[in-house]
C-alpha positions in Angstrom: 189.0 -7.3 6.2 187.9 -7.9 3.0 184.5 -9.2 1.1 185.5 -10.7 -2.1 182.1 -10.6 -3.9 179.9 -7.5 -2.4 178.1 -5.0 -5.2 179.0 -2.1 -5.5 176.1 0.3 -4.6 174.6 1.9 -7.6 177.8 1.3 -9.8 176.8 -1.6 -11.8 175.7 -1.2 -14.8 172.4 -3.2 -15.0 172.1 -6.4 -17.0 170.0 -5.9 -20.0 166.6 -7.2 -19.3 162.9 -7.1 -21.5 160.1 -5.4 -19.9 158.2 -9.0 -19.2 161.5 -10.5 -17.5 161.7 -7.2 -15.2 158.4 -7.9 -14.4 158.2 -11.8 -14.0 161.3 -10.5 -11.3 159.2 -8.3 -9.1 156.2 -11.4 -9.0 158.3 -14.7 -8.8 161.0 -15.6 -6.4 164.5 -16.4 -8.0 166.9 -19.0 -6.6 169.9 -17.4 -5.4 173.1 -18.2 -6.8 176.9 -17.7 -7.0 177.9 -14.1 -8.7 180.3 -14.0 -11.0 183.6 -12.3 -9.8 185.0 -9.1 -10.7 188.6 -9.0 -12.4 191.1 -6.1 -13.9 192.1 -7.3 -16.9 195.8 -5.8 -18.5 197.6 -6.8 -21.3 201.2 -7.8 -20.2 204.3 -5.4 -21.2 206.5 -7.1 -24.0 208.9 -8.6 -24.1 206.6 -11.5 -22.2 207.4 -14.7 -22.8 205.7 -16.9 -25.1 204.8 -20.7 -25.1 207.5 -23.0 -26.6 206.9 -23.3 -30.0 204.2 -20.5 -30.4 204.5 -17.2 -31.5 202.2 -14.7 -29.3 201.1 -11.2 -30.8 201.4 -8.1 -28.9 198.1 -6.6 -27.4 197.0 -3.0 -26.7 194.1 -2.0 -24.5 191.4 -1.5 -26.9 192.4 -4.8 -28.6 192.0 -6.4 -24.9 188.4 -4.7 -24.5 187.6 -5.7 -28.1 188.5 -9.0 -27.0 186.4 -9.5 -23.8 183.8 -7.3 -25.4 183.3 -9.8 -27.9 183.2 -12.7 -25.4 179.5 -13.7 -24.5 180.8 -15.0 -21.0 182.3 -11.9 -20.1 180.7 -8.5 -18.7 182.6 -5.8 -19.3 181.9 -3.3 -16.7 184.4 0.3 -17.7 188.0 0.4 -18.4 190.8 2.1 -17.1 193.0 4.0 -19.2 197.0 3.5 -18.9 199.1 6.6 -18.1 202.7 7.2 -19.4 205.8 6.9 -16.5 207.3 10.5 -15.8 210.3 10.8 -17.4 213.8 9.4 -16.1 211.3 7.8 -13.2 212.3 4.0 -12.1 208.7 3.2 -12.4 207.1 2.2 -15.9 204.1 3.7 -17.7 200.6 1.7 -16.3 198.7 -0.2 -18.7 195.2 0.1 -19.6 193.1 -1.8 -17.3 189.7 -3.7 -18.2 187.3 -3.8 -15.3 184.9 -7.2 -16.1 182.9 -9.7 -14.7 183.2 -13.4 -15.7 183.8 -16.6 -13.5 187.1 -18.4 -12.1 186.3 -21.0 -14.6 186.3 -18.9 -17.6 189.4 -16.5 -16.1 191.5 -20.3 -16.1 190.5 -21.2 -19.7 191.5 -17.3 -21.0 195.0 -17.1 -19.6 195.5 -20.8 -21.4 194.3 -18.9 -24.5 196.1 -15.9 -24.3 199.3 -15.6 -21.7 199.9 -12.5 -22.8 197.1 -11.2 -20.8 197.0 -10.6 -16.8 194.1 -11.1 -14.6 193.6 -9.7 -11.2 190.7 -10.5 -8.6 189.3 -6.4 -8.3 188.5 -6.7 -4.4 186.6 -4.6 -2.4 188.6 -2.3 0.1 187.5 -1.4 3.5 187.8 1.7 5.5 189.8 1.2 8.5 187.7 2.0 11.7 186.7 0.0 14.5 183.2 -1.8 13.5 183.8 -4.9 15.9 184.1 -5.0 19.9 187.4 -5.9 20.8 188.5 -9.6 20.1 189.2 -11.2 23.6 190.1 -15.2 24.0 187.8 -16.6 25.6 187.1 -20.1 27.4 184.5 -22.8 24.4 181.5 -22.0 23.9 178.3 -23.1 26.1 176.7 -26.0 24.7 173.0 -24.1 24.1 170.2 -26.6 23.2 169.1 -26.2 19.2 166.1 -23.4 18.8 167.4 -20.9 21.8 167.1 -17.9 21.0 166.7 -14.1 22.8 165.2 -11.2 22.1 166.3 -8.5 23.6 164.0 -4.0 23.5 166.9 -1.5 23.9 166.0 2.0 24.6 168.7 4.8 24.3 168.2 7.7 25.3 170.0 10.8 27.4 169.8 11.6 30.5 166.9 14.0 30.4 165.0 11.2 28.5 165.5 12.6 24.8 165.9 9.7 22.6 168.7 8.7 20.4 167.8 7.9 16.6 170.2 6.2 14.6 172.1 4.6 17.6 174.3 1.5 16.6 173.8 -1.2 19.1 175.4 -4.4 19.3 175.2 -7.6 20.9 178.0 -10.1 21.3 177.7 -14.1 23.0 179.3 -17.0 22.4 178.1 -16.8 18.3 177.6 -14.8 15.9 177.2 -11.4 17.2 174.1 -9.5 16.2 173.5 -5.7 15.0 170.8 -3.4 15.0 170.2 0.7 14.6 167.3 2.9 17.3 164.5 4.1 15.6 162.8 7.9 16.1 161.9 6.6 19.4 165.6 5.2 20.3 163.9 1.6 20.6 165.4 -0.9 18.9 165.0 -5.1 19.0 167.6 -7.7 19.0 167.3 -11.2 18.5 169.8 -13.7 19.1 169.7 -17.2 18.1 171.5 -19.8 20.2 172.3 -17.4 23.2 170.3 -17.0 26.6 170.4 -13.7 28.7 173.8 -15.1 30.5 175.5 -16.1 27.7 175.5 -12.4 26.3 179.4 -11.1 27.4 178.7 -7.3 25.8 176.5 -4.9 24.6 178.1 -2.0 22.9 176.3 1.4 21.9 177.5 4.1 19.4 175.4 6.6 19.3 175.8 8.8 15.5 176.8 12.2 17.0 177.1 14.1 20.3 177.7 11.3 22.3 180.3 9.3 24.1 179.9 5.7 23.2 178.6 2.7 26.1 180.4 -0.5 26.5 178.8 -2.8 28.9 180.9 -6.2 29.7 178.1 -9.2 31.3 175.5 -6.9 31.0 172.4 -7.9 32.8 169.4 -7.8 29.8 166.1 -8.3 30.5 163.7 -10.4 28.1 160.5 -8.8 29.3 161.3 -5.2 30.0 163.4 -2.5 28.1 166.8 -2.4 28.7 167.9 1.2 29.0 171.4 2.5 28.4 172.1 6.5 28.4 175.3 7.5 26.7 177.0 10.4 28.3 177.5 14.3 25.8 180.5 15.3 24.5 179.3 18.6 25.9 179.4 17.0 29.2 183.3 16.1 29.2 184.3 19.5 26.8 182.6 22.3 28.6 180.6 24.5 26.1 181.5 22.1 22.7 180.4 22.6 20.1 180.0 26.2 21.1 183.6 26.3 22.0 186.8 25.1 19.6 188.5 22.4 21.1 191.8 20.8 20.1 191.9 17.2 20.3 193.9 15.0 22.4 195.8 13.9 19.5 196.4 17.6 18.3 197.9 18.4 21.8 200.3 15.0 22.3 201.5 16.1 18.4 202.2 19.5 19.8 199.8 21.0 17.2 198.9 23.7 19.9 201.9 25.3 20.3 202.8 26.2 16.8 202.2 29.6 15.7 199.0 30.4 14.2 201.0 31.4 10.9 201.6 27.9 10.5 198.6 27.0 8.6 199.6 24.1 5.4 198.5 27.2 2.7 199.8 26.3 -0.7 199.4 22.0 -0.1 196.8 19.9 -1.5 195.4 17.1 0.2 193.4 14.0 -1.0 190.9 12.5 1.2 190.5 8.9 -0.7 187.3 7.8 1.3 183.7 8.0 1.8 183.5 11.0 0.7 182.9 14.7 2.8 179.5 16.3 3.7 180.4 19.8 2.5 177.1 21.1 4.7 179.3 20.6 8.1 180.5 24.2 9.6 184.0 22.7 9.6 184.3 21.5 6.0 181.7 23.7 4.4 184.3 25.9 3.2 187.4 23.6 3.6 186.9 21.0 0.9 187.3 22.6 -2.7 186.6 20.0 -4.9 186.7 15.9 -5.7 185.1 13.2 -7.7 182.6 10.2 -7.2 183.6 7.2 -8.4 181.0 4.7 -6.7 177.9 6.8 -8.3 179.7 9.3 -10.8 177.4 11.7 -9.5 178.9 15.3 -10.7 178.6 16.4 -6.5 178.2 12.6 -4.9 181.8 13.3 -3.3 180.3 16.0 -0.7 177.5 13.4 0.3 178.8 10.8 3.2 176.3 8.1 4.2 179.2 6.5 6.2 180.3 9.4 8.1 183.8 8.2 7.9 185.1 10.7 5.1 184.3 13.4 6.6 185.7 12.5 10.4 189.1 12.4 8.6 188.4 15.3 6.3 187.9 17.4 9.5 191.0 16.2 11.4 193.2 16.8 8.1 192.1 20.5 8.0 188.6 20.7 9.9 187.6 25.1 9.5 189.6 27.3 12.5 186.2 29.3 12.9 185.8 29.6 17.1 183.9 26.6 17.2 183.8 22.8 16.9 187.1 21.2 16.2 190.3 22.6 14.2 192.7 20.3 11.6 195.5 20.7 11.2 196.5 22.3 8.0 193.6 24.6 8.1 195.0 26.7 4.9 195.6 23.6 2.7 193.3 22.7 -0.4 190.9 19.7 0.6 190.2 16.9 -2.8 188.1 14.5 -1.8 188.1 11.5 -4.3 184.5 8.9 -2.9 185.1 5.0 -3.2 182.9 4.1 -0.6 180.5 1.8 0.4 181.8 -0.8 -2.2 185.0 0.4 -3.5 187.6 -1.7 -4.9 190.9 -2.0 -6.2 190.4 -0.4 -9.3 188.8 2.6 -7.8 191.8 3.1 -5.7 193.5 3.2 -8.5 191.3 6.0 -10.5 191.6 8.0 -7.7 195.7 7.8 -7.5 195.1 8.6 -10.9 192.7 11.8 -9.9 195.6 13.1 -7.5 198.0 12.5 -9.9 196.5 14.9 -12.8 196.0 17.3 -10.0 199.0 17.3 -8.5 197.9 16.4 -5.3 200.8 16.6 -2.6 199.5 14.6 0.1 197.4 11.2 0.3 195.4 10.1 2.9 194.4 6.4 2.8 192.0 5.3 5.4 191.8 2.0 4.0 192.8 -1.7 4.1 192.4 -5.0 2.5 194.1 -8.4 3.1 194.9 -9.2 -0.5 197.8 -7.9 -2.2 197.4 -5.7 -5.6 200.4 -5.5 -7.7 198.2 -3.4 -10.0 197.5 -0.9 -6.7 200.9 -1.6 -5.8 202.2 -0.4 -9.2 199.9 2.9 -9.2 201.2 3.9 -6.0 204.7 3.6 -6.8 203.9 5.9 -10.2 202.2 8.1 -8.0 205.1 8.7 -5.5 207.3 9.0 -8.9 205.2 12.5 -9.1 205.5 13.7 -6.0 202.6 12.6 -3.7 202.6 11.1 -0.6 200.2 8.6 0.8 200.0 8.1 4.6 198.2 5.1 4.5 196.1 3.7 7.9 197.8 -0.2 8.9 194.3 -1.6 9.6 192.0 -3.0 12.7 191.8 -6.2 13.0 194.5 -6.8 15.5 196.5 -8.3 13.3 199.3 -7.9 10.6 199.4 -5.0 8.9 197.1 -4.7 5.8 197.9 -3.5 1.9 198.7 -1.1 1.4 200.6 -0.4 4.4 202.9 -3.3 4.0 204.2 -1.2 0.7 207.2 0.3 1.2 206.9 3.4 -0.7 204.1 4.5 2.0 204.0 6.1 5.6 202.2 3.4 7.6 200.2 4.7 10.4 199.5 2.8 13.6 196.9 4.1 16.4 197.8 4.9 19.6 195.1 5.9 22.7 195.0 8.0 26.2 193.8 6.4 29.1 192.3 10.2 29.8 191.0 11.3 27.0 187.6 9.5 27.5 185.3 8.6 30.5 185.1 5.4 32.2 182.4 3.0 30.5 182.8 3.6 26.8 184.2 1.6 23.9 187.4 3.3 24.0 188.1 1.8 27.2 187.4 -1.6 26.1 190.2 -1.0 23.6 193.3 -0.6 26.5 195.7 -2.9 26.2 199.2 -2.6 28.3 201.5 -1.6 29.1 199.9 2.2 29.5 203.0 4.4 29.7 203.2 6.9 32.6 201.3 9.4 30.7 198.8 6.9 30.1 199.9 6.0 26.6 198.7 2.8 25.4 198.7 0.7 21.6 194.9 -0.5 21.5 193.5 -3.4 20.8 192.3 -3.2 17.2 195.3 -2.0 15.8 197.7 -3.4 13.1 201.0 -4.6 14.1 204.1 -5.7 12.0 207.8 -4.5 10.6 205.7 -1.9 8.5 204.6 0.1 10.7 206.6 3.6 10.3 205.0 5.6 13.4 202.3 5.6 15.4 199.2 8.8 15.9 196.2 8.7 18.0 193.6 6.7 16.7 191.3 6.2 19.9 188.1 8.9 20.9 189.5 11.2 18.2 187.0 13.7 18.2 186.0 15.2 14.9 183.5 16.6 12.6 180.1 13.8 11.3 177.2 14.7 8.8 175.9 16.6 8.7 176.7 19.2 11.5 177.5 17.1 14.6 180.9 15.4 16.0 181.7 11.9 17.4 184.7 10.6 19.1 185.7 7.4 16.6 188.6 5.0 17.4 190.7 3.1 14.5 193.9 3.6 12.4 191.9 5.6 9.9 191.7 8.0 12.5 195.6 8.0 13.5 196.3 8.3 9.6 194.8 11.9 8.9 197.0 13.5 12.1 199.5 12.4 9.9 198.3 13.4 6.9 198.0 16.9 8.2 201.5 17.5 10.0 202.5 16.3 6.5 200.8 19.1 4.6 202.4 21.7 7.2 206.0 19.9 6.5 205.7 20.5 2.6 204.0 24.1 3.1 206.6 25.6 5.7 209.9 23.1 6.2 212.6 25.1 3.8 213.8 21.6 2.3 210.6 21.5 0.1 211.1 25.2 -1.4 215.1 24.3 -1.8 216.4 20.7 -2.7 213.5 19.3 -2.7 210.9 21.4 -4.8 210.6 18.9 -7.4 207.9 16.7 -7.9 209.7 13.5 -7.5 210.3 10.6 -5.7 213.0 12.0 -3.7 210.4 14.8 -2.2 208.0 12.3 -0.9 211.4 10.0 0.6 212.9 13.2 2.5 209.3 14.5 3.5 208.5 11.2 5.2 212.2 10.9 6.7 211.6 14.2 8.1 208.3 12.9 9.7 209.7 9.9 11.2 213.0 11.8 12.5 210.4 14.1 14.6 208.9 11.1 16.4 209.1 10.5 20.4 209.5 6.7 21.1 206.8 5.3 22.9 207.5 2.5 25.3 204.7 0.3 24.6 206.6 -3.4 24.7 206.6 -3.9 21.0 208.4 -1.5 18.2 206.4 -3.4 15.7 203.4 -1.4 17.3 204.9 2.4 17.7 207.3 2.5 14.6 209.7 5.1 15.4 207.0 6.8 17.8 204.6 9.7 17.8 205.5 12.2 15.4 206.1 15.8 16.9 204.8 18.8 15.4 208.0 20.8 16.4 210.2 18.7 16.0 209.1 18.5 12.8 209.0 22.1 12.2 211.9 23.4 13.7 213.4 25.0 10.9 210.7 27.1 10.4 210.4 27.8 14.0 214.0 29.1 14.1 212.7 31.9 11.9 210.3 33.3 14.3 212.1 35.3 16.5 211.2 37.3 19.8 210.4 40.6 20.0 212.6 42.6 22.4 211.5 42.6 25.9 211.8 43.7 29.0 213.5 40.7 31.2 211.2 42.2 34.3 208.4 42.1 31.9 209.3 38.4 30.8 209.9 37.3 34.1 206.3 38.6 35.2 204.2 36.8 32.3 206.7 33.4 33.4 205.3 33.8 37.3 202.3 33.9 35.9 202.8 31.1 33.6 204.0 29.1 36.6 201.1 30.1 38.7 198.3 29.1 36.5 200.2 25.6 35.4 199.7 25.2 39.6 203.7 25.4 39.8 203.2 28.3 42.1 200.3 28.5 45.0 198.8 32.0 44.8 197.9 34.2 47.9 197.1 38.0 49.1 200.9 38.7 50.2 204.4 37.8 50.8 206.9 37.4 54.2 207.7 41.1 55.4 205.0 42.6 53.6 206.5 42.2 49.9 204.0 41.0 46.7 204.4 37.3 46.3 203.8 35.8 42.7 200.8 36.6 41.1 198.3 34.1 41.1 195.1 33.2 39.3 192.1 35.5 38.7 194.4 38.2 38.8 195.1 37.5 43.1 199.0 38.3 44.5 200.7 35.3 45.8 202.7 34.2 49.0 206.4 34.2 48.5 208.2 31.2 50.8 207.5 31.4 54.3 210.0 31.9 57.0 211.2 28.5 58.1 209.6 27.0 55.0 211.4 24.9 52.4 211.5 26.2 49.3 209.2 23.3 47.8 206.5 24.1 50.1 205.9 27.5 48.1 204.7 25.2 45.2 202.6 23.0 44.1 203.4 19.4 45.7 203.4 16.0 43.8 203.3 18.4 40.5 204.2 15.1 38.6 203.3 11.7 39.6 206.1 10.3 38.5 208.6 12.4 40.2 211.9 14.4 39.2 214.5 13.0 36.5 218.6 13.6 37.7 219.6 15.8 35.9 216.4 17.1 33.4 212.8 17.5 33.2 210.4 14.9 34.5 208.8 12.7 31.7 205.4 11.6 33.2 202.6 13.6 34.1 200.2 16.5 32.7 202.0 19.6 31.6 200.0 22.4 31.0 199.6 25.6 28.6 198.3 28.6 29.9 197.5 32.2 29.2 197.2 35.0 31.1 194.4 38.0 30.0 193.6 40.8 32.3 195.4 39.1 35.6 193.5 35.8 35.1 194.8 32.8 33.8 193.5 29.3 32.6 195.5 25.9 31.5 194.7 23.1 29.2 196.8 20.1 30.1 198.6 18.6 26.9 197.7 15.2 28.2 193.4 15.6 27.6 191.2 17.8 25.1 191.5 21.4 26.2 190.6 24.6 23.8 192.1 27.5 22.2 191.7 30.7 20.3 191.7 30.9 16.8 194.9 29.9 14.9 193.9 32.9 12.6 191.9 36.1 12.7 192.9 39.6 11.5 196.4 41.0 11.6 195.6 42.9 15.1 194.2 39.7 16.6 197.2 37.7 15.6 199.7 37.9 18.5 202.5 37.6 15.8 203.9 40.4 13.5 206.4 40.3 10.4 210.0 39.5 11.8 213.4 40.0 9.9 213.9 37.5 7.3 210.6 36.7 6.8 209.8 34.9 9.8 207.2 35.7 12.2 207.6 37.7 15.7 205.8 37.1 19.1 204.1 40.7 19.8 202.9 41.6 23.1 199.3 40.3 23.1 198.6 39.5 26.7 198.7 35.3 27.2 201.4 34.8 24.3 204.8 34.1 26.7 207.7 34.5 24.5 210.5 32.1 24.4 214.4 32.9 23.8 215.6 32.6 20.4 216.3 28.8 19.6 218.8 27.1 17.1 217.4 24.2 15.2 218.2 21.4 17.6 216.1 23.7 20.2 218.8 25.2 22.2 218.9 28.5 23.5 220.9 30.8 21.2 223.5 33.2 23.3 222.9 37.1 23.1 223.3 40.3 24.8 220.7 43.0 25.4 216.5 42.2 25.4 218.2 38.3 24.6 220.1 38.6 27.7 217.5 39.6 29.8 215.2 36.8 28.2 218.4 34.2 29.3 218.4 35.4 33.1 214.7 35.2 32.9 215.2 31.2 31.9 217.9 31.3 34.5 215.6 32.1 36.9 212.6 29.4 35.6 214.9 26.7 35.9 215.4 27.6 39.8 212.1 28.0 40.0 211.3 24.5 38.5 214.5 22.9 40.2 212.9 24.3 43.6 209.5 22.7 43.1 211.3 19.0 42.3 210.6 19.3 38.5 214.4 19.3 37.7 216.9 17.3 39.0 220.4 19.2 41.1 222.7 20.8 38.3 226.2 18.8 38.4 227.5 22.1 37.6 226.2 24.4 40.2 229.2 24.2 42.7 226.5 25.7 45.4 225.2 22.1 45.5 
């Protein structure tokens, strides 16, 4: 996952060099050679221990940059200045850090010279998406005679022939795979040494926005012709996107739809440690307040993102609830973005820890793996959970065990989880299935990082969010499953009474209860292997509930109630509509505003609904747990559902007060009003049961009384023991 030795794009100081030399550069070709390695350099805390016999003087930082400054084998490249621990914290202060240059050689001969000193390889960091087709065994290699090689013309375009710019393509055989990018024509050329036409086993296409992606397995290419391949528009699978807001498929399985639109993270601050966030996007133009560049230490380099990776994550943490395009989650919160890649390393994790520390940043998100271990990182993130933030960090995608930081135990590790339906046949995301798939179609893909570590799982696979600089693209990885966490987290801290009570302080204990609370919302997920899910999918709320206990229904009519529940029923296709009922009496009301049929004389009650309403079938004794269950509203007699299973839309979570369907309740808490759609529940207890009443309550308890027949009737719930009719 990691490159040890890879520059860091325009954050090298350059090498001192005459005029001439420059110039000799440009004209004469240079042999290539080894570079020297990159190291953090800290003096150890005393007491160390010395060598027998010796006596060993303390160091401070600036001696130790004196030191190596002074050295003519080392580059020194910036240092890192050490930060005090908070007081009556476990962890200790940090020590300055020296970021240099030098080789292993001279890195052996130093520690002899001075022990007091510790050296740490500064590796490069990767950002945890999906760059690779999925790994599948595979029988040895065909033996292909020396010099084979194939070229292949791609041409990508859409179906009504527009070409597709900027299009990743890639090529696997039985070698090294090969990569290329479409030009302005969509064109692009592969060639492939030591493959032949048959030996090619995929061809993957990710187009940059606006489309689904292609996965081809023994794709037939052509040598001589252009071989065409037309991804399929988002538009095409969300009717009217971007046009229309959409909540994700993710959002909806987290049950970040059905919170109230008061709910909003307002009051958190969020950290997007990553390639940065391309402030020019509708959804984050106005969401992102502020950040830092440390790859260029350009004053606005954070809001720039070459790698479009940033701001995907930046949008799904708290993307702009405007009416269009996608929604975060925590759509109040205040958006840092802190930008260490392309190139970042350890020590520029640990200046941006450092950023979020000074401004008290709440919650972390850390798209980002590596497969070395940083005690340095290690020691930052520990200080940094000693004040109070939280970093949900992403377990990695190379299939394998789970990567640092994730195997730290002072973090949230987030593993990705996919939807069989929540893309089209034929794309990458398909590729990435792996079973068992769960009867709602549930499934840990491929890529994903496994292990003990892994506190819960979030969807990580066609996540649809917000790419530079105004379009969207469905991405799969764990640094998409990460920010879903990230997100519910910053609603947890901004609404969940624990974090304005016993836990207000910026502590340790804060960041400890706020991720207990997380994990204590999640729904196990049957997926073969715990070391996969964690403790499951976290629940939005579950995770909530307290909150949720303090918005409380409106008084209502239970004739009134009962209607908006038949309609409910109706356009969740629990109820078939029609003109009439037996003996002339209205039958339920049915979409676009139509009467329906009561039950037929002679007919059994199920045949009045919907049949097969879940493929799975009725639970004894409580709700069935496969199948799609939908949300609807109901506006001028019509009514429309989203299933919580796919992508469907919504209306804004804000707006002005008289859009909001909810008023100011007693206590503080937020009331259901009358807007037409908005079905109000009975009042709920924290552990979600109905609370007991007389009066408007009452009438809201038969009305329940009455949905559970209805749903009992049409097989969705099993016989009640306690009904002495049955």
């Amino acid at each position: 996952m990691t490159s040890n030795d890879k520059p860091k794009d325009g954050s090298e100081e350059p090498r001192p060099a005459s005029p001439r030399g420059r110039q000799a550069s440009r004209q004469a070709p240079q042999p290539v050679e080894p570079r020297p390695r990159r190291y953090m350099v800290a003096a150890l805390p005393q007491p160390h221990p010395a060598a027998p016999g010796a006596a060993v003087p303390a160091l401070d930082g600036d001696t130790v940059r004196r030191l190596l400054e002074d050295d003519p084998e080392v580059r020194v490249l910036r240092r890192l200045r050490g930060t005090a621990g908070n007081p009556g914290a476990q962890a200790p202060g940090f020590p300055a850090v020296v970021v240099a240059e030098m080789t292993a050689e001279h890195v052996e001969a130093l520690r002899r010279q001075y022990p007091q000193l510790y050296f740490e390889r500064d590796r490069l960091l990767t950002y945890s998406d999906v760059p690779q087709p999925p790994r599948r065994r595979r029988s040895a290699p065909a033996v292909v005679p020396p010099g084979v090689e194939s070229t292949f013309t791609f041409l990508v375009r859409d179906a009504d022939g527009t070409p597709l710019p900027g299009a990743s393509i890639l090529v696997t055989g039985h070698g090294w795979p090969a990569q290329t990018s479409t030009g302005a024509d969509g064109r692009a050329v592969i060639t492939v040494v030591g493959e032949t036409p048959e030996s090619i086993n995929g061809v993957t296409v990710r187009p940059r926005s606006g489309y689904w992606s292609v996965h081809i397995d023994r794709p037939a290419l052509s040598t001589t012709r252009d071989n065409l391949i037309e991804p399929v528009r988002l538009s095409e699978t969300f009717a009217g996107f971007p046009g229309r807001q959409v909540f994700g498929w993710g959002q909806q399985a987290m049950n970040l739809d059905r919170l109230p639109p008061t709910l909003r993270g307002a009051g958190v601050r969020i950290a997007i440690i990553d390639s940065g966030a391309d402030v020019r996007h509708p959804d984050l133009r106005d969401r992102v307040h502020a950040g830092v560049d440390l790859v260029g230490g350009e004053p606005d380099g954070w809001s720039v993102d070459a790698a479009y990776h940033g701001s995907h994550c930046a949008a799904v943490v708290s993307g702009a609830d405007d009416g269009r395009g996608v929604v975060g989650f925590a759509v109040e919160a205040e958006v840092h973005v802190c930008k260490i890649f392309p190139g970042g390393r350890f020590s520029d994790l640990i200046e941006a820890l450092d950023y979020c520390v000074e401004q008290r940043i709440d919650v972390v998100n850390l798209s980002l793996a590596s497969r070395h271990h940083s005690p340095l990182v290690a020691a930052k993130i520990d200080q940094a959970r000693e004040a109070g933030v939280a970093c949900v960090v992403a377990a990695g995608n190379d299939g394998g065990p789970v990567g640092f930081p994730g195997i730290l135990p002072g973090v949230l590790t987030v593993a990705a989880v996919g939807k069989a339906d929540a893309f089209p046949p034929g794309t990458a995301h398909e590729a990435e299935i792996r079973g068992p798939v769960t009867g709602d179609g549930f499934f840990s893909p491929r890529f994903t990082c496994h292990g003990p570590e892994i506190d819960v799982c979030a969807p990580g696979v066609a996540v649809l969010s917000a790419v530079p600089p105004d379009g969207y693209a469905a991405l799969d990885g764990t640094s998409m499953a990460a920010p879903h966490v990230a997100g519910l987290a910053a609603l947890v801290l901004a609404h969940h009474g624990d974090f304005r009570g016993p836990f207000s302080g910026r502590d340790a204990r804060r960041v400890d209860h706020l991720f207990h609370i997380i994990k204590s919302s999640c729904v196990p997920l049957n997926l073969g292997d715990l070391h996969r899910t964690g403790a499951g999918m976290p629940n939005a709320l579950r995770a909530l509930a307290p909150a949720l206990v303090q918005i409380t229904p409106e008084p209502i009519e239970a004739g009134t109630l009962l209607g908006q529940l038949t309609a409910e029923m109706t356009g969740a296709g629990l109820l078939v509509p029609a003109a009439g009922g037996p003996d002339g009496e209205a039958g339920h009301t049915g979409q676009d505003g139509q009467a329906g049929p009561g039950a037929q004389p002679g007919m059994a009650p199920q045949a009045a609904y919907g049949v097969g309403a879940s493929p799975n079938g009725p639970v004894p004794g409580g709700l069935v747990t496969g199948g799609r269950r939908g949300r609807t509203t109901s506006t001028g007699g019509t009514s429309s559902s989203t299933g919580r299973g796919g992508t469907g839309s919504r209306g804004k979570r804000g707006g002005t007060a008289a859009d909001r369907p909810y008023a100011i309740g007693p206590g503080g808490g937020r009331t259901p009003g009358r807007a037409a759609g908005d079905v109000p529940g009975p009042p709920r207890t924290a552990n979600g049961t109905p609370a007991g009443g007389t009066g408007p309550a009452g009438g809201e308890q038969a009305a329940m009384a009455w949905l559970r027949e209805e749903m009992r009737a049409a097989g969705l719930l099993g016989d009640d023991p306690a009904d002495p009719a049955e």
